[in-house]
Jmol script that loads the backbone (N, CA, C; Angstrom):
load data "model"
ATOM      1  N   UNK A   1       0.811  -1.196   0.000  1.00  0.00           N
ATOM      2  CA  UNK A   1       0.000   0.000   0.000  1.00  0.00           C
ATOM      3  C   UNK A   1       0.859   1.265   0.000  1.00  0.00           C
ATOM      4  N   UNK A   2       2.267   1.007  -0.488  1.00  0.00           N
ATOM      5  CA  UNK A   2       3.072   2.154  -0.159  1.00  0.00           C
ATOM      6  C   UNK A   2       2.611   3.018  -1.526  1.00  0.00           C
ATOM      7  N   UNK A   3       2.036   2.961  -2.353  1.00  0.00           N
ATOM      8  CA  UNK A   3       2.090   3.645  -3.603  1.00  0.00           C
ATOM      9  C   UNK A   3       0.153   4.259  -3.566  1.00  0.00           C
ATOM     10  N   UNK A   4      -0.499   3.823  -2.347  1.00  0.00           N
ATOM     11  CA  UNK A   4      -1.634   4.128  -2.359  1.00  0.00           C
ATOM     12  C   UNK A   4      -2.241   4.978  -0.830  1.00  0.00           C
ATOM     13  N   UNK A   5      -1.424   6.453  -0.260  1.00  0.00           N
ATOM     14  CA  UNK A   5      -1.122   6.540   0.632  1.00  0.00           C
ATOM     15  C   UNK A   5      -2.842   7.326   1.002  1.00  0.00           C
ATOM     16  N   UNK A   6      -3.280   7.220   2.446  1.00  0.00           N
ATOM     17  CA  UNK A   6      -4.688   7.835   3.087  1.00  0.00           C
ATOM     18  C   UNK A   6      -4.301   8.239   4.035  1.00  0.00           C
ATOM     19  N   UNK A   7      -5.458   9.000   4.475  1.00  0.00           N
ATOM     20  CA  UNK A   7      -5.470   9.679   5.694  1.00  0.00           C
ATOM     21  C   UNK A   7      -6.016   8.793   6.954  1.00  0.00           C
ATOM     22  N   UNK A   8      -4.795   8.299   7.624  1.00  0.00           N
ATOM     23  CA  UNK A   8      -4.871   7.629   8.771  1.00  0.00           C
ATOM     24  C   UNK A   8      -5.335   8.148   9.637  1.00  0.00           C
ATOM     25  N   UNK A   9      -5.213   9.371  10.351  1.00  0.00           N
ATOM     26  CA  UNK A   9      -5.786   9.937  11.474  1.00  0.00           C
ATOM     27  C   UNK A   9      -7.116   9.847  11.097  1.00  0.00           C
ATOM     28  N   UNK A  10      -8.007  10.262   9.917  1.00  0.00           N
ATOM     29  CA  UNK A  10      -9.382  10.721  10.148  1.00  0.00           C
ATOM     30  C   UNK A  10     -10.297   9.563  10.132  1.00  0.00           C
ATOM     31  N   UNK A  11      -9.418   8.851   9.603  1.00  0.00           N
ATOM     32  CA  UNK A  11     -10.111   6.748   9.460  1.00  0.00           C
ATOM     33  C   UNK A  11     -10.073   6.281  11.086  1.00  0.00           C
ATOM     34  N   UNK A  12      -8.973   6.386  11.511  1.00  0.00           N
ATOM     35  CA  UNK A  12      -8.501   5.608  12.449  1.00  0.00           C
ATOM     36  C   UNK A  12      -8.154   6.365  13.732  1.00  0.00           C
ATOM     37  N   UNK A  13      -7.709   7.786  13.790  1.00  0.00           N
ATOM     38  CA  UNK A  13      -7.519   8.116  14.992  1.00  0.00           C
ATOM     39  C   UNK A  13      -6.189   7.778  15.105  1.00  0.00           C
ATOM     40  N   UNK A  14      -5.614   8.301  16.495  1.00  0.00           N
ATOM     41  CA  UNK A  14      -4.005   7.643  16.615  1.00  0.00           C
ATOM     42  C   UNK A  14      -3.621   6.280  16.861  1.00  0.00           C
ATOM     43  N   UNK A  15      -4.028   5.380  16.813  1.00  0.00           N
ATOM     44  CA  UNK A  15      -4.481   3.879  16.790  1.00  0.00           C
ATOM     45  C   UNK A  15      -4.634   3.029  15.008  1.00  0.00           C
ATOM     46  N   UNK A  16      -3.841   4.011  14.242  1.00  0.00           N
ATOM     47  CA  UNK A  16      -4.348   2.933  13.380  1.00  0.00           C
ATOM     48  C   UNK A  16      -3.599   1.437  12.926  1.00  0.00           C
ATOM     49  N   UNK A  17      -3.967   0.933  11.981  1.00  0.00           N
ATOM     50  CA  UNK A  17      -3.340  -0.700  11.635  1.00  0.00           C
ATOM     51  C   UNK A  17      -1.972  -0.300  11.431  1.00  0.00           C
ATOM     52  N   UNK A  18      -1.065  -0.414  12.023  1.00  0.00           N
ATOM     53  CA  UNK A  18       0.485  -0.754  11.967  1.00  0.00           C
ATOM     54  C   UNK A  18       0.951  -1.239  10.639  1.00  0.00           C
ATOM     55  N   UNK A  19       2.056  -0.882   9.700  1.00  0.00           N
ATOM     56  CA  UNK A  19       2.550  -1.445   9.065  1.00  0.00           C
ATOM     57  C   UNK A  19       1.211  -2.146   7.544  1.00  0.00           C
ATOM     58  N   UNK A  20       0.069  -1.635   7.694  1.00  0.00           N
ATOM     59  CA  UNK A  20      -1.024  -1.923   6.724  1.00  0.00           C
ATOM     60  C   UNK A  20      -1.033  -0.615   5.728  1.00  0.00           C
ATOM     61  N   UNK A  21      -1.247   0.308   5.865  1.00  0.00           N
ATOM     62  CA  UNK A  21      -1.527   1.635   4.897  1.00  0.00           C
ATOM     63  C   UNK A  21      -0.326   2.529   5.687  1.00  0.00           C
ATOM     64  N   UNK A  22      -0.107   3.286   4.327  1.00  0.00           N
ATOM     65  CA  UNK A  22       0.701   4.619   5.146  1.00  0.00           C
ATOM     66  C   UNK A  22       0.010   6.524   4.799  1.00  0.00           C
ATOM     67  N   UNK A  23       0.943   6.728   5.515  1.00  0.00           N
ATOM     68  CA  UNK A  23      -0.231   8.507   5.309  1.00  0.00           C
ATOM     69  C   UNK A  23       0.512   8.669   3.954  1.00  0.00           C
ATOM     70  N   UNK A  24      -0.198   9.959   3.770  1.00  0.00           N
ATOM     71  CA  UNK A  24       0.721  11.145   2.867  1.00  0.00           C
ATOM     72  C   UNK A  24       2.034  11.390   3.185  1.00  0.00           C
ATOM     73  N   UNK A  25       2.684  11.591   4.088  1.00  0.00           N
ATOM     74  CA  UNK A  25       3.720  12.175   4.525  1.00  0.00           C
ATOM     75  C   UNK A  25       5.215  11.066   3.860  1.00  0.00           C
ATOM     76  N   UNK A  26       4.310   9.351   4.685  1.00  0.00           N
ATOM     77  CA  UNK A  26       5.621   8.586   4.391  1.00  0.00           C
ATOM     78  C   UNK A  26       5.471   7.845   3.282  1.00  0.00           C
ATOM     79  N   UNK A  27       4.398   8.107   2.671  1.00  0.00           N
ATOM     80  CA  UNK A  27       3.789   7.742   0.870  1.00  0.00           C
ATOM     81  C   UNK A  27       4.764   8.894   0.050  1.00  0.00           C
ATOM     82  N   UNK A  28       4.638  10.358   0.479  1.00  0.00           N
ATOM     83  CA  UNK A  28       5.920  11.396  -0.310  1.00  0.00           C
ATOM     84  C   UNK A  28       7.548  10.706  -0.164  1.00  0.00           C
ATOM     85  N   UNK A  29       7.826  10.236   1.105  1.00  0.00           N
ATOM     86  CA  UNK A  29       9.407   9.852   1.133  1.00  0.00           C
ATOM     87  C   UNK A  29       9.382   8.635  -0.039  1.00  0.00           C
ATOM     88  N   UNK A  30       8.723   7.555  -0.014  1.00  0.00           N
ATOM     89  CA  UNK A  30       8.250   6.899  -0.795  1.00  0.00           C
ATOM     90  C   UNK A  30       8.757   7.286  -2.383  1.00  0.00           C
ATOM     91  N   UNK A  31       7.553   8.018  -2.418  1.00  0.00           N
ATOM     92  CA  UNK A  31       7.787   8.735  -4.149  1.00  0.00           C
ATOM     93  C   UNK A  31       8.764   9.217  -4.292  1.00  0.00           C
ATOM     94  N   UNK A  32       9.556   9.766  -3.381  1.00  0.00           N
ATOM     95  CA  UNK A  32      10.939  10.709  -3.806  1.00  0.00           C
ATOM     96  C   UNK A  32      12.369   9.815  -3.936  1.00  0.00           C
ATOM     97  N   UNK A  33      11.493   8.796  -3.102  1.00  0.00           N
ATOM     98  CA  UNK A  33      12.751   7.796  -3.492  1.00  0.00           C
ATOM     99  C   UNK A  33      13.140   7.479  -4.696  1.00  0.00           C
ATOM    100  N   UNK A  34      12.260   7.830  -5.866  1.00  0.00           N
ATOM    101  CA  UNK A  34      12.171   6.834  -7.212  1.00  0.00           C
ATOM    102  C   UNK A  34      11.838   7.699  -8.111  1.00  0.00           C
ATOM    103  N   UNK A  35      12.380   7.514  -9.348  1.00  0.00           N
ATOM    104  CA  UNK A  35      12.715   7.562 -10.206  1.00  0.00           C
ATOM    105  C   UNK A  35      10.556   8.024 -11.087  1.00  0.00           C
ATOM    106  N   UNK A  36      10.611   9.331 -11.293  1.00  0.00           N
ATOM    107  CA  UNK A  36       9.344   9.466 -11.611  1.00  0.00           C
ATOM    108  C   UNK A  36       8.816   8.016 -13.048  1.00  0.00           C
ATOM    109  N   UNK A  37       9.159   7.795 -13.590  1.00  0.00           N
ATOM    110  CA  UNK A  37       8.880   6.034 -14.137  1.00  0.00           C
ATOM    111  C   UNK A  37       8.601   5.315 -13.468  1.00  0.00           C
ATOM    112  N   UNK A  38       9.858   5.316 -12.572  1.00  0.00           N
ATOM    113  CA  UNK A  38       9.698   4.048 -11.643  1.00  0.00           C
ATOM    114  C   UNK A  38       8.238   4.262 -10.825  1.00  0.00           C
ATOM    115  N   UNK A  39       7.811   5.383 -10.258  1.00  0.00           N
ATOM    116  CA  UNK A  39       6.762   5.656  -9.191  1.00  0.00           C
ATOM    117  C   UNK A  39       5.588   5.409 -10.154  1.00  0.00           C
ATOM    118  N   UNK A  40       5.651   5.667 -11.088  1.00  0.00           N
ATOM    119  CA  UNK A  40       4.356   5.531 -12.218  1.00  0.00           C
ATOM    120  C   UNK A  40       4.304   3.861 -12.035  1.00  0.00           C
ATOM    121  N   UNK A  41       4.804   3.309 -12.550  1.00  0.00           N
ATOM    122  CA  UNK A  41       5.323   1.556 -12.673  1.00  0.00           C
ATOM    123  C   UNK A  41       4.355   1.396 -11.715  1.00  0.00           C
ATOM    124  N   UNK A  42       5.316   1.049 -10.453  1.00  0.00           N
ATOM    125  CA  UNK A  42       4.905   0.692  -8.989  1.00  0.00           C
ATOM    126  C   UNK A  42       3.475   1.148  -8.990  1.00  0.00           C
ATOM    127  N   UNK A  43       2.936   2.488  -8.677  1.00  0.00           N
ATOM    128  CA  UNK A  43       1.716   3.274  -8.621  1.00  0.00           C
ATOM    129  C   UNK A  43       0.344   2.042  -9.318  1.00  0.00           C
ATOM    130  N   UNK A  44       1.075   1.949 -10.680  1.00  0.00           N
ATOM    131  CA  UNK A  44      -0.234   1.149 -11.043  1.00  0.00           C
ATOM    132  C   UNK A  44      -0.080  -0.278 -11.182  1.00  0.00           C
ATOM    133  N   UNK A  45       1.362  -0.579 -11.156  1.00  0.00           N
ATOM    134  CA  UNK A  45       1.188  -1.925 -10.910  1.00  0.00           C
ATOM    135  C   UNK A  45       0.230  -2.465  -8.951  1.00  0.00           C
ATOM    136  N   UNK A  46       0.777  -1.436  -8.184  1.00  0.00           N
ATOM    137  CA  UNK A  46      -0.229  -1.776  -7.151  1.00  0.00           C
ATOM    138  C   UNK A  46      -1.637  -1.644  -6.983  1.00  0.00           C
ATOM    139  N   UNK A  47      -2.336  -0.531  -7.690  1.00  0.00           N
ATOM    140  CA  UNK A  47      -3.316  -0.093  -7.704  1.00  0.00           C
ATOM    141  C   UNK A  47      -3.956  -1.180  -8.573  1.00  0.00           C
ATOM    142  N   UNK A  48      -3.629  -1.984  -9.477  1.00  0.00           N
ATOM    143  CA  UNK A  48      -3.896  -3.111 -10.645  1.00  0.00           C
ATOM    144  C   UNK A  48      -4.399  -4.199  -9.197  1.00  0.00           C
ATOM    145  N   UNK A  49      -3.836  -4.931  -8.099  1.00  0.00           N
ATOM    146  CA  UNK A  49      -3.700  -5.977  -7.573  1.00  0.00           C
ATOM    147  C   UNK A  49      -4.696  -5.800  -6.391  1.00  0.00           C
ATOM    148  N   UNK A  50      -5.366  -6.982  -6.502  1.00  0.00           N
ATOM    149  CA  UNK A  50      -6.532  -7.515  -6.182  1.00  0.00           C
ATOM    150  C   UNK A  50      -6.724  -6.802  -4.660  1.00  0.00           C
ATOM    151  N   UNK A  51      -5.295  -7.484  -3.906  1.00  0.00           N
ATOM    152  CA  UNK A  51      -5.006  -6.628  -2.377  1.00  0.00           C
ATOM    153  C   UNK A  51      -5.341  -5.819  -2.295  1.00  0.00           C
ATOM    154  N   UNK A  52      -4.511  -4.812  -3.217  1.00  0.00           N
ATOM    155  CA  UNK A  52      -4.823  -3.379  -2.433  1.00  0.00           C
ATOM    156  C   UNK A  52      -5.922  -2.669  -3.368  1.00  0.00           C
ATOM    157  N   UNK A  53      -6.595  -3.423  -4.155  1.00  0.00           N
ATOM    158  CA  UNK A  53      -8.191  -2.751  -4.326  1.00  0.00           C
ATOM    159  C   UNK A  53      -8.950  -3.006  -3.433  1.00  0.00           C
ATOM    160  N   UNK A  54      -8.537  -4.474  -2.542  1.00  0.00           N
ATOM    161  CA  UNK A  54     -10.051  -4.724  -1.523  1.00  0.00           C
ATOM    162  C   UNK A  54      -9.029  -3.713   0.150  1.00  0.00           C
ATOM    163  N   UNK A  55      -8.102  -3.966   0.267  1.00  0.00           N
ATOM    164  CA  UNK A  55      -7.586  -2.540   1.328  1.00  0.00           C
ATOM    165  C   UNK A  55      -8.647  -1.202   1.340  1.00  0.00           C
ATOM    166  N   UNK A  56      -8.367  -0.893   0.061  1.00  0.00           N
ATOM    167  CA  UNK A  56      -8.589   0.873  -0.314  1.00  0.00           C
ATOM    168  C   UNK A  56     -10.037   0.849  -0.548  1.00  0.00           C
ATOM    169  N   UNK A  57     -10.957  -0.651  -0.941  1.00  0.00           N
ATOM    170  CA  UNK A  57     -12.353  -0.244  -1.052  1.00  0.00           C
ATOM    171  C   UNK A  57     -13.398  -0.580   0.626  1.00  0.00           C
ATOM    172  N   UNK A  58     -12.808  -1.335   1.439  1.00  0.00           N
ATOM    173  CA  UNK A  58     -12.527  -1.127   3.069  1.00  0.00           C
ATOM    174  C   UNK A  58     -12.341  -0.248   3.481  1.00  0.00           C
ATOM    175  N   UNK A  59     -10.811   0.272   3.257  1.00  0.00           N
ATOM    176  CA  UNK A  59     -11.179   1.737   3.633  1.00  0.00           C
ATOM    177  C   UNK A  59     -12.056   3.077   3.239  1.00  0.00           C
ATOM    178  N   UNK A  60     -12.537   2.864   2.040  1.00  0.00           N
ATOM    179  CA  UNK A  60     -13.006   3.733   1.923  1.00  0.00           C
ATOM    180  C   UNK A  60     -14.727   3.746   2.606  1.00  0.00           C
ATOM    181  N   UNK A  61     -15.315   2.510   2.826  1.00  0.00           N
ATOM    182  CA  UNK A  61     -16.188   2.358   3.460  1.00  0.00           C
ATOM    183  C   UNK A  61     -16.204   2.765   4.957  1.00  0.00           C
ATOM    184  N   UNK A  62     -15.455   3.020   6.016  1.00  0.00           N
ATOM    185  CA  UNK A  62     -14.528   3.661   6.904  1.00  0.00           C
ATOM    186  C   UNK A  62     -15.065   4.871   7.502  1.00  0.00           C
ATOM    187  N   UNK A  63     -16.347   5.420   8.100  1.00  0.00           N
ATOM    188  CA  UNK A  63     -16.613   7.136   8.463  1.00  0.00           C
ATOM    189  C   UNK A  63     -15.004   7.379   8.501  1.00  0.00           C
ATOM    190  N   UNK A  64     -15.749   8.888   8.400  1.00  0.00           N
ATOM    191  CA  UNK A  64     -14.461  10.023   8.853  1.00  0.00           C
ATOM    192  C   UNK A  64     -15.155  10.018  10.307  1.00  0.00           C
ATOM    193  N   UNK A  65     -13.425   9.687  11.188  1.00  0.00           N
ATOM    194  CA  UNK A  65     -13.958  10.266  12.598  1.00  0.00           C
ATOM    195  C   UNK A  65     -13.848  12.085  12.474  1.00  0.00           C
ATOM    196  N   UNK A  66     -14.422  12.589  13.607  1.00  0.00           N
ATOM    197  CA  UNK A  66     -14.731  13.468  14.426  1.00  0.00           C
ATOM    198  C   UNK A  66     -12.907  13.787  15.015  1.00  0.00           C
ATOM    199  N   UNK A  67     -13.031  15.576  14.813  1.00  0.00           N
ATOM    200  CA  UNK A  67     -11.694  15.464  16.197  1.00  0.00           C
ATOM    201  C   UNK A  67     -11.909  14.973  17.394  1.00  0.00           C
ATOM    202  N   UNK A  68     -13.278  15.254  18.069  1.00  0.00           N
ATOM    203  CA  UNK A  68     -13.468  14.459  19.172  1.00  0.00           C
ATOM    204  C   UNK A  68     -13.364  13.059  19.436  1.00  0.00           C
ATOM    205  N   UNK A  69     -13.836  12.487  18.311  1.00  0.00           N
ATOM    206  CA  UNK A  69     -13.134  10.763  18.166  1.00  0.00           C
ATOM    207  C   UNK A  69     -11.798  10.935  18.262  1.00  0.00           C
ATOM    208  N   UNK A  70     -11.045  11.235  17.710  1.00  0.00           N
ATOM    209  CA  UNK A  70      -9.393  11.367  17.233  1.00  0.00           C
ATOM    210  C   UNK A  70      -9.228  11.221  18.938  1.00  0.00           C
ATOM    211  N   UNK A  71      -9.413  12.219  19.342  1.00  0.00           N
ATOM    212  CA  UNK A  71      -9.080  12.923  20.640  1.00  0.00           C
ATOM    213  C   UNK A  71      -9.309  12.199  21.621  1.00  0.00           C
ATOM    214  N   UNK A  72      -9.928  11.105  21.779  1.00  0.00           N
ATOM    215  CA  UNK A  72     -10.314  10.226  22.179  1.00  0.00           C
ATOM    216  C   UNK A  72      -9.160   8.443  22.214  1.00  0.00           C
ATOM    217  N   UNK A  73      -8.813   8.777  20.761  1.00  0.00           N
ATOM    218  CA  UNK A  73      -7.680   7.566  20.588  1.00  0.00           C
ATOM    219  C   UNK A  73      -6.533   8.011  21.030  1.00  0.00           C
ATOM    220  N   UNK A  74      -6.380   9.280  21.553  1.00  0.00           N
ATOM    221  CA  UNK A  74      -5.276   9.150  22.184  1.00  0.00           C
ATOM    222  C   UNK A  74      -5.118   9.333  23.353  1.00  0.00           C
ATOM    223  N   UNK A  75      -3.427   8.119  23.621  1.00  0.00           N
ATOM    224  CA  UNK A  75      -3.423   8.245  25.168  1.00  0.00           C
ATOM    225  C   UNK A  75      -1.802   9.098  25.311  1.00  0.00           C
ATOM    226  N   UNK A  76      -2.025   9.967  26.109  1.00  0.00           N
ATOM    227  CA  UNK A  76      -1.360  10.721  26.722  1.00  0.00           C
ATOM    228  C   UNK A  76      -0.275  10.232  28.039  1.00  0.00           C
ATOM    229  N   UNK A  77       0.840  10.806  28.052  1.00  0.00           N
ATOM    230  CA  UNK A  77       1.435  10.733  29.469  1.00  0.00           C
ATOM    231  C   UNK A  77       0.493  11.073  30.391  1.00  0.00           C
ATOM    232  N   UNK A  78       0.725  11.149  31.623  1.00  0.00           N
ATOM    233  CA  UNK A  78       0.125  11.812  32.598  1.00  0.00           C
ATOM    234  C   UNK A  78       0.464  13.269  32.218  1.00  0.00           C
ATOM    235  N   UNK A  79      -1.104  13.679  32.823  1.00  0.00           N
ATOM    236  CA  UNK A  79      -0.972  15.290  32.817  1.00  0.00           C
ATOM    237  C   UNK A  79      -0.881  16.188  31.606  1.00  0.00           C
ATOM    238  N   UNK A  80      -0.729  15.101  30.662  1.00  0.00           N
ATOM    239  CA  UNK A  80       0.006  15.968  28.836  1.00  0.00           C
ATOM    240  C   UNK A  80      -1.315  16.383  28.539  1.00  0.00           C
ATOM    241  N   UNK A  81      -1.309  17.430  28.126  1.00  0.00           N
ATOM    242  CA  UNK A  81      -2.713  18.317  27.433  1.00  0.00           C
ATOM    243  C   UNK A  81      -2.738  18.118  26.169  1.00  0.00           C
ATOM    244  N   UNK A  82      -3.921  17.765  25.304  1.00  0.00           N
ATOM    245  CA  UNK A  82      -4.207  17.361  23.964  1.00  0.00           C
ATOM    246  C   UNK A  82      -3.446  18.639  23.268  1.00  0.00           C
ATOM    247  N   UNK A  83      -2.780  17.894  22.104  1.00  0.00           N
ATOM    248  CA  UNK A  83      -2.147  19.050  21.629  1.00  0.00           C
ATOM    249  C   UNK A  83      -2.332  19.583  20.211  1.00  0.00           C
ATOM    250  N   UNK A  84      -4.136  18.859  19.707  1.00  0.00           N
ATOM    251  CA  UNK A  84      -4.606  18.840  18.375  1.00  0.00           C
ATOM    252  C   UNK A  84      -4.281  17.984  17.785  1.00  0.00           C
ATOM    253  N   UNK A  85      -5.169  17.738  16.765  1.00  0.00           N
ATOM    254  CA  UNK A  85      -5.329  15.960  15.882  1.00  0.00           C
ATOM    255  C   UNK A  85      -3.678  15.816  15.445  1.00  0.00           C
ATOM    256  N   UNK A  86      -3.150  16.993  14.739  1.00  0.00           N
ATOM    257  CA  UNK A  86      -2.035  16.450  13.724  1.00  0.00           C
ATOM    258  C   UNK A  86      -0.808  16.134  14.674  1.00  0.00           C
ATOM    259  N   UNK A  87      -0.100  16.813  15.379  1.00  0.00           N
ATOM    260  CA  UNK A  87       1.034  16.590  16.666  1.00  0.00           C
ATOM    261  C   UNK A  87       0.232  15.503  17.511  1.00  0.00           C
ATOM    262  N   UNK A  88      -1.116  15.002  17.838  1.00  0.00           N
ATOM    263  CA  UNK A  88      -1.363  14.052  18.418  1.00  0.00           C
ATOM    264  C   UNK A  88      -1.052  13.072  17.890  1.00  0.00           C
ATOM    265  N   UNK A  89      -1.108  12.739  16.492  1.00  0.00           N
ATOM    266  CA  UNK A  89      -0.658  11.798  15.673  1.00  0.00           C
ATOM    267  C   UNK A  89       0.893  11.663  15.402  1.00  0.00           C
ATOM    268  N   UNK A  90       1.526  12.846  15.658  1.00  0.00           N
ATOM    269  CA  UNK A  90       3.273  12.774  15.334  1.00  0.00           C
ATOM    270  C   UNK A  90       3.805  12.174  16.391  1.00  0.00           C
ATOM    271  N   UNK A  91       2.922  12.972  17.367  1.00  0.00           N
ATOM    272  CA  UNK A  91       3.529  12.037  19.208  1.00  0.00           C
ATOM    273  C   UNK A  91       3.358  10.641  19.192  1.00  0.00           C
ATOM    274  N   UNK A  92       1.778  10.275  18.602  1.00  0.00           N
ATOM    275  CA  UNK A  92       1.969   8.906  18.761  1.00  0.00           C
ATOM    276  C   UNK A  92       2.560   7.879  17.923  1.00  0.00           C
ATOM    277  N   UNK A  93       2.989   8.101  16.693  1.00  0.00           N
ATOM    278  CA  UNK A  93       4.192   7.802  15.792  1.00  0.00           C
ATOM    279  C   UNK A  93       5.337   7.843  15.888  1.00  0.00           C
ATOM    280  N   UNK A  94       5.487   8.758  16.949  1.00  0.00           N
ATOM    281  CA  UNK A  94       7.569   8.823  17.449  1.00  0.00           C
ATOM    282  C   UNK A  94       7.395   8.234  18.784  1.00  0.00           C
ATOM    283  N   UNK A  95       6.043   7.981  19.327  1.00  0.00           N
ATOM    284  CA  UNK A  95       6.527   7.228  20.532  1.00  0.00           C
ATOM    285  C   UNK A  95       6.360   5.440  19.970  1.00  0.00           C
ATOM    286  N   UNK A  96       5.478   5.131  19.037  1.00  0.00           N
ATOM    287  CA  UNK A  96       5.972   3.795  18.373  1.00  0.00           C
ATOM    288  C   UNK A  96       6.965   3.669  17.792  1.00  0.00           C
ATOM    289  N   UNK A  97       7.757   4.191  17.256  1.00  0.00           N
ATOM    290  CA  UNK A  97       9.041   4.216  16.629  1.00  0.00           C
ATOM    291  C   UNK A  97      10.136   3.953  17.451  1.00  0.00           C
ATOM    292  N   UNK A  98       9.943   5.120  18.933  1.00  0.00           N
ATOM    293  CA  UNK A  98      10.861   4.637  20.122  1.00  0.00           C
ATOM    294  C   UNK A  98      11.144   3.799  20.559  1.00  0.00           C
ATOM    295  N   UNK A  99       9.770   2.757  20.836  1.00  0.00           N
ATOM    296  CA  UNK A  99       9.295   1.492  21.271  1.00  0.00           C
ATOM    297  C   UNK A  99       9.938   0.509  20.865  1.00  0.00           C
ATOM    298  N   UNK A 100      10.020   0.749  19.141  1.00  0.00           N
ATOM    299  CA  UNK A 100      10.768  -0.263  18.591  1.00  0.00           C
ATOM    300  C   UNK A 100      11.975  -0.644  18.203  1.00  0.00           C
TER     301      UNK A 100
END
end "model"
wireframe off; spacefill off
backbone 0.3
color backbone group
């Protein structure tokens, strides 16, 4: 799904499927890696395969949460004050990254 990147936070909140879809952000490092051919190639050779049509037509069935949902999937240190959907999502991405 690296060539078919969504918006994880508004599907999923800071909780989403690990290692299944990626955002915009690490879908761009992605593309910049390669060779504009090459990203075309890849792009539709994935978008062609059975997988990631039934992924992307799942997800798209998916509400958009609410910031208040969002806001909700995340868990905080003690005491840490919500710090809005998008840095709620960076925090909880560099603290899985730490983890691992």
């Amino acid at each position: 799904m690296l060539f078919v990147p969504i918006d994880l936070v508004r599907k999923f909140g800071c909780n989403g499927p690990v290692g299944v879809f990626i955002d915009e952000s690490g879908g761009l490092c992605v593309r910049k890696s390669l060779s504009d051919d090459d990203c075309a190639e890849f792009t539709a050779y994935e978008r062609s395969q059975e997988d990631a049509k039934a992924r992307t037509a799942w997800y798209s069935t998916l509400p958009d949460l609410t910031d208040e949902q969002i806001e909700a999937t995340w868990h905080p240190d003690e005491d840490e004050k919500y710090p809005g959907v998008e840095a709620a999502y960076c925090q909880t991405m560099a603290r899985m990254r730490a983890l691992k």
